[in-house]
C-alpha positions as CSV (number, residue, x, y, z in Angstrom):
1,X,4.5,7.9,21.7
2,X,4.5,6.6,18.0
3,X,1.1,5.4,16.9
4,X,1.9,2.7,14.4
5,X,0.2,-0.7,15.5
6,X,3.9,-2.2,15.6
7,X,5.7,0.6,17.7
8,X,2.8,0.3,19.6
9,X,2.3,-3.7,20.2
10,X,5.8,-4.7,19.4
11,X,8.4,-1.9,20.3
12,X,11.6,-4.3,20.4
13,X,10.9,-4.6,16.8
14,X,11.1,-1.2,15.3
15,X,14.3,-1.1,18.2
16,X,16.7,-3.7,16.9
17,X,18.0,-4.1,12.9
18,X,17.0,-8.0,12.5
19,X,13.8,-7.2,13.2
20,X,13.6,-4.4,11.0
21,X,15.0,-6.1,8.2
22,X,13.0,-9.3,8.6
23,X,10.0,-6.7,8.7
24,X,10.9,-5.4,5.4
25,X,11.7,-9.0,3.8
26,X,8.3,-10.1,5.1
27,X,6.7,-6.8,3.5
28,X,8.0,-7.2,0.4
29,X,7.1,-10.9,0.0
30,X,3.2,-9.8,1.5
31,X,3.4,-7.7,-1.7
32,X,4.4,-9.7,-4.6
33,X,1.9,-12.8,-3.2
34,X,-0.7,-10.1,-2.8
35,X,0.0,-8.7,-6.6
36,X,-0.3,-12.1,-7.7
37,X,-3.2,-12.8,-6.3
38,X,-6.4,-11.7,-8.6
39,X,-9.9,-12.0,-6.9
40,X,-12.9,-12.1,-9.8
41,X,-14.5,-8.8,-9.6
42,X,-16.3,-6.6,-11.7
43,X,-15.2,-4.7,-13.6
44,X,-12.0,-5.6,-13.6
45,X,-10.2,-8.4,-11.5
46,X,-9.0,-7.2,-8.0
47,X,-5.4,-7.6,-6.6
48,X,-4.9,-7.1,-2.7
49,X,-1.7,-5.3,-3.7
50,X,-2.9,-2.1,-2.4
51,X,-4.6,-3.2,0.6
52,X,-1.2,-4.1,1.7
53,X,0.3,-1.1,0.8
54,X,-2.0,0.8,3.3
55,X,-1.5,-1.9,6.1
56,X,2.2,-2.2,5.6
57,X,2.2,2.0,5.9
58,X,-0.5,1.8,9.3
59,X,1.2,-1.1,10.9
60,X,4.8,0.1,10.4
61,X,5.1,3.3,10.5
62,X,6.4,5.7,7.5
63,X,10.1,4.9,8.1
64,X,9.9,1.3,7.7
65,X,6.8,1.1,5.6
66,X,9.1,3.3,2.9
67,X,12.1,0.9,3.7
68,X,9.8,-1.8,2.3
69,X,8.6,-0.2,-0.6
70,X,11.7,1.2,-1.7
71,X,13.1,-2.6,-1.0
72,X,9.7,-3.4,-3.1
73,X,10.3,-1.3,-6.3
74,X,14.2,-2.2,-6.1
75,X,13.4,-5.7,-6.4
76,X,11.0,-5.3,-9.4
77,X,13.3,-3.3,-10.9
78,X,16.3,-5.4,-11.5
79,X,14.0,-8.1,-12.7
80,X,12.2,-10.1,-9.8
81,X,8.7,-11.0,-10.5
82,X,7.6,-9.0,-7.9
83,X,4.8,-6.9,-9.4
84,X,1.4,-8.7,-11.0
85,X,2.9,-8.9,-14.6
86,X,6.3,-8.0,-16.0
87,X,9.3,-6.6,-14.2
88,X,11.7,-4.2,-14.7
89,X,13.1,-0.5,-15.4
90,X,11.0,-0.9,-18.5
91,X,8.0,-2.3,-17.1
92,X,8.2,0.5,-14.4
93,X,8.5,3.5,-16.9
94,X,5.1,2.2,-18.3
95,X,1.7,2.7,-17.5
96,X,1.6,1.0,-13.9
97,X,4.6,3.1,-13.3
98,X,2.8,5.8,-12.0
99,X,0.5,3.4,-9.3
100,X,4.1,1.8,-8.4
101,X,5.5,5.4,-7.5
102,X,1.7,6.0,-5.9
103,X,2.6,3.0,-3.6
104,X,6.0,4.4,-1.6
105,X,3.7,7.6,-1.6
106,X,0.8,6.1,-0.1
107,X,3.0,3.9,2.0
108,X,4.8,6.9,3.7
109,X,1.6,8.9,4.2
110,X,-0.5,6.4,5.5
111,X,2.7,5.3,7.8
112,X,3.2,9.0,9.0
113,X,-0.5,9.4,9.5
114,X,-0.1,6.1,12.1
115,X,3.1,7.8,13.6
116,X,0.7,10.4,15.1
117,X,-1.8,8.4,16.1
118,X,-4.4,8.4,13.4
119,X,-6.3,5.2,12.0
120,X,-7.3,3.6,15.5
121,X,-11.2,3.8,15.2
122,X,-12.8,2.8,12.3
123,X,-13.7,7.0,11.1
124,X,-10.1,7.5,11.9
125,X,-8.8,4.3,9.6
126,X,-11.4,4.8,7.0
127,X,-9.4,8.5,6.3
128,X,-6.1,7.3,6.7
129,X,-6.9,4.7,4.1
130,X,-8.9,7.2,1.8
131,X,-5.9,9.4,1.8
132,X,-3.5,6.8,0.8
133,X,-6.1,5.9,-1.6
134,X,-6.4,9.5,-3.6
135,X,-2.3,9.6,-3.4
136,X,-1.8,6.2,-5.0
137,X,-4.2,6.4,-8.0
138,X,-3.5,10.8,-8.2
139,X,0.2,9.6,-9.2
140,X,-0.9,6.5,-10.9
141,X,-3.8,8.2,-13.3
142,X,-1.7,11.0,-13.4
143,X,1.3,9.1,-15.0
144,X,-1.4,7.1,-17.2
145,X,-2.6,10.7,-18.3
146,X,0.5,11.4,-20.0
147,X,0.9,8.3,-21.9
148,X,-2.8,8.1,-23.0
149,X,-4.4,11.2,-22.4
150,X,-6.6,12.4,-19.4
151,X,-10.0,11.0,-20.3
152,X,-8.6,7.7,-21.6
153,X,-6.8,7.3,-18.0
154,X,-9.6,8.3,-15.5
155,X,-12.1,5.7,-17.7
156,X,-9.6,2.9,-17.6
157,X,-7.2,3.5,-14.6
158,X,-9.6,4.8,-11.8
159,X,-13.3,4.1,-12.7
160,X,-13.1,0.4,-13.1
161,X,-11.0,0.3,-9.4
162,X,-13.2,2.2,-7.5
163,X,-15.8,-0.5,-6.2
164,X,-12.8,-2.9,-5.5
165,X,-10.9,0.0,-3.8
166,X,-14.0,0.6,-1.2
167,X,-14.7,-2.8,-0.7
168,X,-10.5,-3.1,0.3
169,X,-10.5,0.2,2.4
170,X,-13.6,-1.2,4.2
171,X,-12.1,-4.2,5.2
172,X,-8.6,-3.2,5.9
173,X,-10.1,-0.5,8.2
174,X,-12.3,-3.3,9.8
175,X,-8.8,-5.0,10.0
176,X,-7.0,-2.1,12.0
177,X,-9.6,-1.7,13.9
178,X,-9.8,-4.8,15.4
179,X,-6.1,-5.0,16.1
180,X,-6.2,-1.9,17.9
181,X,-8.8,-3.2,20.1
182,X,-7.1,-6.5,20.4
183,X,-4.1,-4.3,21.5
184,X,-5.7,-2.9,24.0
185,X,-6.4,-6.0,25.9
């Protein structure tokens, strides 16, 4: 039995190709709104952006979820304003090019993870989510590191994120968690 919350709730969907691609459409526009979306934190503004990352990769599953981001990073890179600012092969190769490649990562682990059943109780979604967490900003500071050094990225790519980043894990493991139970009914 796959584990993702739409395998699970919504078989037919993962079944027939409309759906599938109407899933992926609908993932990649949750995306772009959700990187255009800044919410006033401190100390730096928050985008849901990688909230939905994590919920596309539990709620689809890690074939579809990576269909999406794929779809995603293909549609930023010939130009659609799909990320929070620029677009691009250029834009990607700069410093948010390592968080982009973090995403698909995160995306297919967290989506994997659901595939065998993880992320249904709060414990189980607050790991899931933690690992697609330390995947997206490992890649992401990582690339950062080699543009501006090491120290340089950790201060200004990870620090400032890491309130916002609980605060988002929290709540989309509150999120799951409820659907599962939902699901149940």
């Amino acid at each position: 039995m796959n584990g993702n919350i739409l395998s699970t709730l919504w078989p037919r969907a993962q079944a027939q190709l409309l759906y599938k691609v109407l899933l992926v459409a609908l993932g990649v526009l949750l995306l772009a709104a959700s990187a255009k979306v800044q919410v006033p934190f401190w100390p730096v503004p928050m985008t849901l952006q990688t909230a939905v990352v994590l919920l596309i990769g539990v709620t689809y599953g890690a074939r579809l979820a990576v269909s999406t981001l794929v779809s995603y990073l293909a549609a930023g890179a010939v130009g659609l304003p799909v990320f929070a600012t620029g677009a691009g092969l250029a834009y990607m190769a700069g410093p948010t090019g390592g968080y982009l490649a973090g995403f698909l990562v995160a995306a297919a682990a967290t989506g994997w993870l659901a595939d065998k059943g993880h992320g249904r109780t709060v414990l189980s979604a607050l790991a899931v989510f933690a690992v697609g967490e330390a995947l997206m900003f490992a890649l992401g500071v990582g690339w950062l590191s080699a543009l501006i050094g090491p120290e340089r990225a950790v201060a200004g790519g990870l620090l400032p994120f890491i309130p916002a980043e609980i605060l988002k894990v929290a709540l989309a493991s509150a999120v799951v968690t409820i659907i599962w139970k939902q699901g149940k009914r």
